[in-house]
Residue frames as qw, qx, qy, qz and C-alpha x, y, z in Angstrom:
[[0.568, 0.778, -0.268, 0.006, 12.69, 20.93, 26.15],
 [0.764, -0.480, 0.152, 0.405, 16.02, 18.70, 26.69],
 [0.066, 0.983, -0.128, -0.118, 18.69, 20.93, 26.18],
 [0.157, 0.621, -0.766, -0.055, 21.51, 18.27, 26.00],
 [0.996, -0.050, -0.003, -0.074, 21.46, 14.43, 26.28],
 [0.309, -0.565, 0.764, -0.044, 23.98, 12.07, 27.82],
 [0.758, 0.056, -0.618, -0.202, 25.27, 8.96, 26.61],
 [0.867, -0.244, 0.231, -0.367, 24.14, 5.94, 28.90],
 [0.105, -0.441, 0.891, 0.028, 26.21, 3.36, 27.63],
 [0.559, 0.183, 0.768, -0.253, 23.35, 1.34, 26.24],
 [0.131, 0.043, 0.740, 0.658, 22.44, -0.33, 23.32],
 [0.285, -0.613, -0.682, -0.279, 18.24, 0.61, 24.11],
 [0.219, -0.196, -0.417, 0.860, 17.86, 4.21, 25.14],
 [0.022, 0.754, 0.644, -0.125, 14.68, 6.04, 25.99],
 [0.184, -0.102, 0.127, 0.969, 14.46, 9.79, 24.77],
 [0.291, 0.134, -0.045, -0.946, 11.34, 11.52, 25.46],
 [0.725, 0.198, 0.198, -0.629, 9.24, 8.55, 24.76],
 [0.765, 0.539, -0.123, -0.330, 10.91, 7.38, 22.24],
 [0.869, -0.197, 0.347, 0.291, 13.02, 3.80, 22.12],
 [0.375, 0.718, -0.566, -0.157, 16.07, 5.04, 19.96],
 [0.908, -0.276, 0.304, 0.082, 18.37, 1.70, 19.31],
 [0.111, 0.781, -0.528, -0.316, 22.17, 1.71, 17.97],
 [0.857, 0.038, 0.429, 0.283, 23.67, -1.00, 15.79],
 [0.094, -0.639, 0.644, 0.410, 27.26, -0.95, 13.94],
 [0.721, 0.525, -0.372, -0.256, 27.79, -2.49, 10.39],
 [0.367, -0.436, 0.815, 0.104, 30.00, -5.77, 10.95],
 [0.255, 0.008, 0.881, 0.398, 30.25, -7.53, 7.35],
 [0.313, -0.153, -0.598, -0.721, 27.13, -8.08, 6.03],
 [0.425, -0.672, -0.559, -0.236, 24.71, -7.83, 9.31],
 [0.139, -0.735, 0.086, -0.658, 24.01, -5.06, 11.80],
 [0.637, -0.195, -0.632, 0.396, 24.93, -5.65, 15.41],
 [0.387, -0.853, -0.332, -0.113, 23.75, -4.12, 18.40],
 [0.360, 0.226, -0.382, 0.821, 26.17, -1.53, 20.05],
 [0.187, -0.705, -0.483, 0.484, 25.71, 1.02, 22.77],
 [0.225, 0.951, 0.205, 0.053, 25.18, 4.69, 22.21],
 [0.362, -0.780, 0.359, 0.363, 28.69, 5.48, 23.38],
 [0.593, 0.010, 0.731, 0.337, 30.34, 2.69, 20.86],
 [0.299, 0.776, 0.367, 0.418, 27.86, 4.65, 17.77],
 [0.072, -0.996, 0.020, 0.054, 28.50, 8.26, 18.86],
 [0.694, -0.402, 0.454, 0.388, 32.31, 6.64, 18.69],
 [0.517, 0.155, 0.626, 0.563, 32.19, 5.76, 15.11],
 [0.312, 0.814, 0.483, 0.085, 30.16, 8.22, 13.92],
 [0.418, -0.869, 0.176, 0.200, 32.69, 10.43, 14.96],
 [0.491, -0.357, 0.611, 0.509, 35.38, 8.98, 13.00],
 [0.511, 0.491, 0.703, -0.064, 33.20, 8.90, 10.44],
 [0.254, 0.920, 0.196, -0.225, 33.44, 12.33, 9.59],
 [0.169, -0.635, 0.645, 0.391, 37.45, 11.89, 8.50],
 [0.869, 0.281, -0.232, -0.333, 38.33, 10.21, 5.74],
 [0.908, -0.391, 0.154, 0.005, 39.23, 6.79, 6.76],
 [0.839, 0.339, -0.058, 0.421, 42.23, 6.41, 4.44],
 [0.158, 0.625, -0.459, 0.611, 44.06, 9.67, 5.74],
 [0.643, -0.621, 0.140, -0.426, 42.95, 8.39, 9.07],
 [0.879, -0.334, 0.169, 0.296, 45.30, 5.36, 9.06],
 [0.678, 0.358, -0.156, 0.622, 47.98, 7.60, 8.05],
 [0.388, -0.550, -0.463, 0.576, 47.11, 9.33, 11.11],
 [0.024, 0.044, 0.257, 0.965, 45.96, 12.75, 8.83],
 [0.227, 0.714, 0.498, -0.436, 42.57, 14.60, 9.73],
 [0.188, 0.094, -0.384, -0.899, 40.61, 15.71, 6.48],
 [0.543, 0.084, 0.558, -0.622, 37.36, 15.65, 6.06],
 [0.429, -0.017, 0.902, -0.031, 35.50, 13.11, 4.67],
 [0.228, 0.197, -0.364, -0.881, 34.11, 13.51, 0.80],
 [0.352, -0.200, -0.828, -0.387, 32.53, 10.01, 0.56],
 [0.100, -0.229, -0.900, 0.356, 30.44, 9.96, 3.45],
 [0.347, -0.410, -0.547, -0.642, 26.65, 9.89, 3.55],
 [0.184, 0.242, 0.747, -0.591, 23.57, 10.17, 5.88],
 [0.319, -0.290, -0.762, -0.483, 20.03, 9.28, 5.54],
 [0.186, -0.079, 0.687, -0.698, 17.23, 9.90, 7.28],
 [0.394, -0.295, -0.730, -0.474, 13.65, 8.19, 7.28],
 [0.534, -0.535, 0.242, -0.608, 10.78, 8.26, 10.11],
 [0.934, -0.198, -0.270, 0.126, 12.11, 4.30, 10.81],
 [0.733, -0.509, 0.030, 0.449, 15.70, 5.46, 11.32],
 [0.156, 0.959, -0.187, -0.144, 18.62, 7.26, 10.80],
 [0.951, 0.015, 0.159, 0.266, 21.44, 5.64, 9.17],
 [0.001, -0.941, 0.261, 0.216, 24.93, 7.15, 8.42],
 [0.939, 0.033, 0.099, 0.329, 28.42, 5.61, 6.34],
 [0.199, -0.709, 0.366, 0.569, 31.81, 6.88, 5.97],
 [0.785, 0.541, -0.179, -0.244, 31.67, 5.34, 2.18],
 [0.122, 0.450, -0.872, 0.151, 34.52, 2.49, 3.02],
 [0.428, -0.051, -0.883, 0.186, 34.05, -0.14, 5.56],
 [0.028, -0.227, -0.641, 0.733, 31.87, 1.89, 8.66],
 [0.239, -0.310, -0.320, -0.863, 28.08, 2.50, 8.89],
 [0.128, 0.033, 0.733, -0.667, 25.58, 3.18, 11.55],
 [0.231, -0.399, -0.576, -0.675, 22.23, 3.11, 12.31],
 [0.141, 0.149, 0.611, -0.765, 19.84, 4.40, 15.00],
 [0.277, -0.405, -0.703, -0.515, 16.46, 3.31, 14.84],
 [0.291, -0.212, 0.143, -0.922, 13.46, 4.77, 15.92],
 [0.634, -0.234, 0.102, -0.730, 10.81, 3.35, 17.66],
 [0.518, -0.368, 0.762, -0.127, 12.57, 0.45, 19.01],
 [0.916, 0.378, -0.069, -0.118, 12.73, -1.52, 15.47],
 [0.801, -0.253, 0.418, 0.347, 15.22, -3.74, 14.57],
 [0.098, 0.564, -0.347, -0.743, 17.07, -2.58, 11.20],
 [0.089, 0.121, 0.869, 0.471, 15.19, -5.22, 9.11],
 [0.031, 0.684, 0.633, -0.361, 12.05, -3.31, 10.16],
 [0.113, 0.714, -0.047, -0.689, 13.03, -0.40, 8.45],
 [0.738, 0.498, 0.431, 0.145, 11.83, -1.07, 5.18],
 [0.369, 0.923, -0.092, 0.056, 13.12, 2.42, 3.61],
 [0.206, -0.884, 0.414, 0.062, 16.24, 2.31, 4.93],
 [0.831, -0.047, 0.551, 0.069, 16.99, -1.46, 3.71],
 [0.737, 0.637, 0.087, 0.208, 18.52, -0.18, 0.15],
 [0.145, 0.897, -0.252, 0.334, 20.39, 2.30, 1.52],
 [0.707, -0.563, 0.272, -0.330, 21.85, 0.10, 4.19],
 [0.006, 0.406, -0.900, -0.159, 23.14, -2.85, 2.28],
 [0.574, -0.105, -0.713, -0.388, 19.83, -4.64, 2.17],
 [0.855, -0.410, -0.010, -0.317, 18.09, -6.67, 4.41],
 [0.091, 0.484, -0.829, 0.266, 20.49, -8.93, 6.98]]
């Protein structure tokens, strides 16, 4: 049973077997990050971004999350959205997750 998990600082991280991979939204195609860099944004994620550049913490009404057995995908409803895929796919691999995402890149 793992009882906690460290980030590695990599964009391809093993967990139990399983290849997790992180990629950040940038325009209109997904880009590999590390886990530190996603665990970053996701994190901000949960504020909403507008009080956030007035430097005000509230929480965030638009944001969303998805899950699917390809991946797990998350947005603050603005300009930021993640994904962590599962079994070392790329996000055009995840077929379900390719509406909710912005489409195919």
């Amino acid at each position: 049973m793992t009882r906690h998990l460290a980030l590695v600082g990599a964009h391809r991280v093993i967990v139990k077997g399983l290849a997790l991979r992180f990629f950040l939204r940038d325009g209109d195609a997904w880009e590999p990050t590390t886990d530190v860099d996603f665990q970053h944004a996701y994190e901000l994620s949960l504020f909403d971004p507008d009080a956030l550049g007035k430097d005000v913490l509230c929480p965030n009404a638009r944001r969303v999350e998805y899950t699917t057995d390809e991946a797990w995908f998350w947005s603050d409803g603005a300009s930021a959205a993640g994904m962590c895929t599962f079994d070392d796919r790329e996000p055009t691999e995840c077929a379900a997750m390719a509406l909710l995402a912005g489409g195919p890149s």
